[in-house]
MIDOSE-1310 file (N, C-alpha, C; in nm, 2 decimals, decimal comma, always signed):
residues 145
xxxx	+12,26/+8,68/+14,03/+12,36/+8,72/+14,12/+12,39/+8,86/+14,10; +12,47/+8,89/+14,19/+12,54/+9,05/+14,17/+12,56/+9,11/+14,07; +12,61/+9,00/+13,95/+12,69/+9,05/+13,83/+12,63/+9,04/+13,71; +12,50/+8,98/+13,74/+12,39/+8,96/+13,60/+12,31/+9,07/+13,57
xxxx	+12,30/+9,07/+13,44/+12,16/+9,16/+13,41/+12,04/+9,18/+13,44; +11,98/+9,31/+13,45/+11,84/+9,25/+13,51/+11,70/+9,25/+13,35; +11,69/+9,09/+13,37/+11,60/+9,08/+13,20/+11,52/+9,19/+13,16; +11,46/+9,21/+13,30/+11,30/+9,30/+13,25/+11,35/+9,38/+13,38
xxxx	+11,34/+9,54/+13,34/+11,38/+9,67/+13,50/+11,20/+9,64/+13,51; +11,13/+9,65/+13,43/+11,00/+9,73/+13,42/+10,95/+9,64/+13,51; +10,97/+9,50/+13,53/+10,91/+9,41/+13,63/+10,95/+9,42/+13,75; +11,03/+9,48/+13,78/+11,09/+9,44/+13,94/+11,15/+9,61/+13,98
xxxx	+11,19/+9,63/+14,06/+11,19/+9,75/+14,15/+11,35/+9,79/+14,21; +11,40/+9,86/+14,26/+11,53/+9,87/+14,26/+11,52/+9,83/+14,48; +11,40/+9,82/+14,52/+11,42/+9,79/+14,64/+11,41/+9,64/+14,64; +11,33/+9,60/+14,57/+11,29/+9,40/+14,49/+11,45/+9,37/+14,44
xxxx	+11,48/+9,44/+14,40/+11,64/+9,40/+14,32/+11,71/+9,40/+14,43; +11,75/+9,50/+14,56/+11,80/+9,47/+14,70/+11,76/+9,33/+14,76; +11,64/+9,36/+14,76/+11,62/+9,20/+14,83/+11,63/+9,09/+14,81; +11,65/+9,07/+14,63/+11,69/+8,95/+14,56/+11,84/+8,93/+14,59
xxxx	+11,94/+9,08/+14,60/+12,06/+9,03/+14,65/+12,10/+8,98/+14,78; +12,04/+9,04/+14,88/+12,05/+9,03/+15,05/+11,99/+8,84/+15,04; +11,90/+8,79/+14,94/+11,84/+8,67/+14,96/+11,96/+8,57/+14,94; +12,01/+8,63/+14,84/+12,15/+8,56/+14,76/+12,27/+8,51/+14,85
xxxx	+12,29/+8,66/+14,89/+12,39/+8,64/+15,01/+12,37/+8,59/+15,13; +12,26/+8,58/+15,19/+12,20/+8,52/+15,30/+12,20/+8,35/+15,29; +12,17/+8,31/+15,16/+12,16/+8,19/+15,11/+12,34/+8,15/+15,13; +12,44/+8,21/+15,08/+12,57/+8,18/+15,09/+12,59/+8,13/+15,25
xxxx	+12,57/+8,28/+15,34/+12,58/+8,26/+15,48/+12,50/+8,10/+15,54; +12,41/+8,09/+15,50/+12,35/+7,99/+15,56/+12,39/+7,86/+15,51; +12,46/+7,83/+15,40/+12,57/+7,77/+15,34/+12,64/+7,69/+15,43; +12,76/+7,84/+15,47/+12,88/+7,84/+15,53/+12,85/+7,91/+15,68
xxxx	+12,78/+7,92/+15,70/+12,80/+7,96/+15,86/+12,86/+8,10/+15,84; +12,78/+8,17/+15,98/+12,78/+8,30/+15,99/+12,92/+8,33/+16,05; +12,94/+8,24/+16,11/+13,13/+8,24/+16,19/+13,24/+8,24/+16,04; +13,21/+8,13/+16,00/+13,30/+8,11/+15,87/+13,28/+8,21/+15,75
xxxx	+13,18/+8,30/+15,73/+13,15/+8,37/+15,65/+13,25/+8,51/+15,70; +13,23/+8,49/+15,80/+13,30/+8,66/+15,86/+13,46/+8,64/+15,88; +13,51/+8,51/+15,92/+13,62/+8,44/+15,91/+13,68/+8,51/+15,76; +13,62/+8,45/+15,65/+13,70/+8,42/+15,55/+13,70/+8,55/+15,43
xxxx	+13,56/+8,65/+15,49/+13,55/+8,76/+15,41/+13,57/+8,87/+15,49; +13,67/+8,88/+15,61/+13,64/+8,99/+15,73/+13,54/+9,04/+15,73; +13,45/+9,06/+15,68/+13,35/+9,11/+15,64/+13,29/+9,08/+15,88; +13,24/+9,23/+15,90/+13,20/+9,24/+16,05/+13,10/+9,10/+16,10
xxxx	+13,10/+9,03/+16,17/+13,05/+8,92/+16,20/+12,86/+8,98/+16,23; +12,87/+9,11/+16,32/+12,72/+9,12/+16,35/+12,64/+9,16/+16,20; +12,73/+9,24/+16,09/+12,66/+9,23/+15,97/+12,64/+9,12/+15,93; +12,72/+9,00/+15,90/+12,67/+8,90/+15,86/+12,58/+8,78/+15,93
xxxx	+12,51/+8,86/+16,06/+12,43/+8,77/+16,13/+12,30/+8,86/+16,09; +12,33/+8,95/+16,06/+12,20/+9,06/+16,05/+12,17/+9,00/+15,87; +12,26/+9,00/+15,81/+12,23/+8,91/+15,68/+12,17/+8,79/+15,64; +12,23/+8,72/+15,77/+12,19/+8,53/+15,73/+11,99/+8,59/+15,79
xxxx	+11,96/+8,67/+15,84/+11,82/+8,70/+15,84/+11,76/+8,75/+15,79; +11,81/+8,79/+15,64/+11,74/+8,86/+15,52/+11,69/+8,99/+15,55; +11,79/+9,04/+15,64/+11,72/+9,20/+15,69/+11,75/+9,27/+15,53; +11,67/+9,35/+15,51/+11,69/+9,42/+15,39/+11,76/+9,53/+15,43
xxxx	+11,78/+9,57/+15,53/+11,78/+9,71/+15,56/+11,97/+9,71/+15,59; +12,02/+9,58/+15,61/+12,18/+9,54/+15,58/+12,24/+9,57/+15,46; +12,16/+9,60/+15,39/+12,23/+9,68/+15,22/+12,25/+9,85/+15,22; +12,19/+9,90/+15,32/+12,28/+10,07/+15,35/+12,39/+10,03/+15,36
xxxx	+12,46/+9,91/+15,40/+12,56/+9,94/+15,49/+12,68/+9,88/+15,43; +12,63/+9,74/+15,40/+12,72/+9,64/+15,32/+12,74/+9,72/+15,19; +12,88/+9,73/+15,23/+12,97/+9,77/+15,05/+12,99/+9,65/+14,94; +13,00/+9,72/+14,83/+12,95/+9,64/+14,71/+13,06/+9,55/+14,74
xxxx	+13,19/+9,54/+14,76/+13,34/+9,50/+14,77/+13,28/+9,40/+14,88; +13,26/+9,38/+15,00/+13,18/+9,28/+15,08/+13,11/+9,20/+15,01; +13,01/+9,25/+14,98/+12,87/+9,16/+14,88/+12,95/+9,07/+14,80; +13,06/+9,12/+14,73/+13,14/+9,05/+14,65/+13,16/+8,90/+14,69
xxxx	+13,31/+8,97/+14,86/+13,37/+8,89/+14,90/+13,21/+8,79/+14,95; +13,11/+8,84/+14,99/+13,05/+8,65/+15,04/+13,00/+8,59/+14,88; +12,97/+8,70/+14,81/+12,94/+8,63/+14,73/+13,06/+8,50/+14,63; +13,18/+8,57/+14,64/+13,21/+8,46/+14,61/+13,23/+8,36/+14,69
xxxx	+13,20/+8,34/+14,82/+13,21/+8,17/+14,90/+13,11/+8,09/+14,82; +13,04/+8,13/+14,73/+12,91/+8,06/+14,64/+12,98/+7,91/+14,55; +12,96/+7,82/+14,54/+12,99/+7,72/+14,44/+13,01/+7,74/+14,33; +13,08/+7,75/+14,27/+13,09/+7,79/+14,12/+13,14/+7,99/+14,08
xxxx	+13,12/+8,02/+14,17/+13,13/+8,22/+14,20/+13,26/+8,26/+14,12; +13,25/+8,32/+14,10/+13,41/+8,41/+14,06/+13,48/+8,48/+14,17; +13,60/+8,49/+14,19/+13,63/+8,58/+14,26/+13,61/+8,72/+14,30; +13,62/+8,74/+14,44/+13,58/+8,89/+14,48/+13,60/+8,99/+14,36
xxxx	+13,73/+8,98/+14,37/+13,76/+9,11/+14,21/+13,71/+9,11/+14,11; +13,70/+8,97/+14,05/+13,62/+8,92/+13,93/+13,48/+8,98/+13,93; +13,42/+8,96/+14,05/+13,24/+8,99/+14,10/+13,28/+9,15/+14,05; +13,34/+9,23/+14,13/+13,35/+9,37/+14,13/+13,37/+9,42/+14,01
xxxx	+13,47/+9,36/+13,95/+13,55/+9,43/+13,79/+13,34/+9,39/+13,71; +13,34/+9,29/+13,72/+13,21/+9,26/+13,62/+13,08/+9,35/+13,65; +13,11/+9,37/+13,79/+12,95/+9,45/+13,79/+12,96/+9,61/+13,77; +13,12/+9,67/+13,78/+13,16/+9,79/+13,76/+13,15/+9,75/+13,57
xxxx	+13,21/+9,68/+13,54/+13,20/+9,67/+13,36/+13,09/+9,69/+13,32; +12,95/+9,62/+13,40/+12,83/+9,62/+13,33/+12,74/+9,77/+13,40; +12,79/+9,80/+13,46/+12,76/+9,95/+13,48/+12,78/+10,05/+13,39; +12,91/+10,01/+13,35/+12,95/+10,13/+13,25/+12,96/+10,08/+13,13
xxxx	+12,90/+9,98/+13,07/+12,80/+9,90/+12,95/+12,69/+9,95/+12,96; +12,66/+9,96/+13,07/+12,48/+10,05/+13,08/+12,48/+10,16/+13,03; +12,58/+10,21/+13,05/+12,56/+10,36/+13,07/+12,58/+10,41/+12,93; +12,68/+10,31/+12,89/+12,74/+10,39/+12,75/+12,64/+10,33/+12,61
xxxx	+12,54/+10,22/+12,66/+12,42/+10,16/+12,55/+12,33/+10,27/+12,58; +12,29/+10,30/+12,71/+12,17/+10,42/+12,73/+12,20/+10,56/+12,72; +12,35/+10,54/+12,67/+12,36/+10,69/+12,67/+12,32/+10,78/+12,75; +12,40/+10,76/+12,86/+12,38/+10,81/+12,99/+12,49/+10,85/+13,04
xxxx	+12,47/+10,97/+13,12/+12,63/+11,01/+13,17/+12,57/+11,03/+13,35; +12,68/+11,07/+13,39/+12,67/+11,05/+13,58/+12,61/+11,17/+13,60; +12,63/+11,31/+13,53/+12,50/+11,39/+13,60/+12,33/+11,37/+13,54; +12,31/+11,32/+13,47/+12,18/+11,25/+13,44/+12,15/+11,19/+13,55
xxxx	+12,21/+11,01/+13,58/+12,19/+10,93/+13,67/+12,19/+11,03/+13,77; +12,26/+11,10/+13,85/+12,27/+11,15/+14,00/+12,17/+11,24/+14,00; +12,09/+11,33/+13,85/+11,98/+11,39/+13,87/+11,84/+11,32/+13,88; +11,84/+11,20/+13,80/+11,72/+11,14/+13,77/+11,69/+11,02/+13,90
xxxx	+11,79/+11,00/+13,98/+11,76/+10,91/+14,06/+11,71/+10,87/+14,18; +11,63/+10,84/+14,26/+11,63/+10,86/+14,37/+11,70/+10,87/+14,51; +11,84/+10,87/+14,51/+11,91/+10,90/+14,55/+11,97/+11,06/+14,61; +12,06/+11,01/+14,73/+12,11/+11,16/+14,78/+12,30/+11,15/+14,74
xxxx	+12,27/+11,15/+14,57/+12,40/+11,16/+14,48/+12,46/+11,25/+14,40; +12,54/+11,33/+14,39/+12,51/+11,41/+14,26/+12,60/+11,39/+14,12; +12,65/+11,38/+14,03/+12,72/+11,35/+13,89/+12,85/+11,29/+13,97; +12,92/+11,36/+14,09/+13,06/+11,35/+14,08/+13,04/+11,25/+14,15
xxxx	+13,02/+11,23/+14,31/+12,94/+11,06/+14,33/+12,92/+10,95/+14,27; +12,83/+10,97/+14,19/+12,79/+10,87/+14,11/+12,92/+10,83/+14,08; +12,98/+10,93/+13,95/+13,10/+10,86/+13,90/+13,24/+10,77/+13,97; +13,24/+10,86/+14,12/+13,31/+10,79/+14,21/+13,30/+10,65/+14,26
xxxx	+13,13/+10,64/+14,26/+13,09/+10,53/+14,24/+13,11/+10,41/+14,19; +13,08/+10,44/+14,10/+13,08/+10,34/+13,94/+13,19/+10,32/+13,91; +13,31/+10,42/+13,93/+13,47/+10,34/+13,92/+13,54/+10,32/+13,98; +13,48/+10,34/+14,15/+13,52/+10,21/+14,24/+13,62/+10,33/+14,35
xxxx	+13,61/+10,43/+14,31/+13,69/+10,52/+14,39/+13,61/+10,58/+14,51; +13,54/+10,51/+14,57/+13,40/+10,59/+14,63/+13,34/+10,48/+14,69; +13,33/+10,38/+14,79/+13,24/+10,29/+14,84/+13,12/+10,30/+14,81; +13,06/+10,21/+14,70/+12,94/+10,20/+14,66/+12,87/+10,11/+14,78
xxxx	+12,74/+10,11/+14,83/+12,66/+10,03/+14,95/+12,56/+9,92/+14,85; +12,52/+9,82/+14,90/+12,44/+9,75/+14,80/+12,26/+9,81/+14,77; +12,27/+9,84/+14,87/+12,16/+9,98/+14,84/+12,14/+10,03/+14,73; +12,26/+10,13/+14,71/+12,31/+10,20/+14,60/+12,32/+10,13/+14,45
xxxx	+12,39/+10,05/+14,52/+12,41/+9,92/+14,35/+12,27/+9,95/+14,32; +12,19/+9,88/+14,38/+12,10/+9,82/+14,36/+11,98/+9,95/+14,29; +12,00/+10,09/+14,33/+11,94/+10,15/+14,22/+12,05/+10,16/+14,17; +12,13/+10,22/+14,11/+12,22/+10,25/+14,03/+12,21/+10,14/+13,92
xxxx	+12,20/+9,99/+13,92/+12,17/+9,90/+13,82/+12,03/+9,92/+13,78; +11,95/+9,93/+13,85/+11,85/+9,91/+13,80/+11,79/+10,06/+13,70; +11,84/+10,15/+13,73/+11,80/+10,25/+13,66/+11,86/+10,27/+13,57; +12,00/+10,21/+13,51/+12,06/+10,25/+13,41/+12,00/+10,16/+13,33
xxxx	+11,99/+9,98/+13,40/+11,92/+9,89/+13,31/+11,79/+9,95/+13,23; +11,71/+9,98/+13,32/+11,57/+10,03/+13,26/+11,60/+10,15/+13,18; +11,70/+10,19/+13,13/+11,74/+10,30/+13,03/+11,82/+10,29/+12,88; +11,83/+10,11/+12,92/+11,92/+10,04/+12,77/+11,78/+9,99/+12,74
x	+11,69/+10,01/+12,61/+11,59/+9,99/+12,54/+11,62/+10,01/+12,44
């Protein structure tokens, strides 16, 4: 899910890590219905129809705070905040095992971020997109060795 670690970066890819989450949340939607999904997470109804079809290309858009909210309609989920507080915590667990600071990440990444971004990012003051997460996890992961 959103808020786990990734075991192995070296195995999987930060666009493979997008699509494992878009599969996640698609899986929720198709759960609960694309009406009831947008219902209960305001989350825009045509994103979450463009989701229940595993478009990958719905993670520019969808904010991490969204991703949350469907993700928690999941069985057993934590709550929205809970999702967000955990995956901002294990962010900046990453960062502080790899000894890594936000102009590194914004220099090293593939991204169009730079140090002050990132950080805006990562403490939630700045709309992170699942996109984004999704390198931003996986690059710091593959940096805690």
């Amino acid at each position: 899910m959103l808020y786990d670690d990734i075991e192995d970066p070296d195995s999987t890819s930060p666009a493979e890590l997008r699509a494992d989450y878009v599969a996640e949340l698609a899986a929720v939607v198709e759960t609960h219905g694309v009406d009831s999904v947008a219902d209960e997470t305001g989350v825009d109804r045509e994103t979450i129809a463009v989701l229940a079809e595993e478009d990958a290309g719905v993670a520019d858009e969808l904010t991490l705070e969204d991703a949350a909210a469907i993700a928690a309609l999941a069985d057993e989920a934590p709550a929205q905040d809970a999702i967000v507080a955990e995956v901002r915590d294990n962010l900046l667990m990453g960062m502080t095992t790899a000894v890594l600071d936000v102009d590194t990440i914004g220099a090293e990444i593939d991204a169009d971020m730079d140090g002050k971004q990132v950080h805006q990012k990562v403490e939630g003051r700045a709309p992170m997109t699942l996109t984004e997460y999704a390198l931003l996890h996986h690059f710091i992961s593959s940096r805690q060795r």
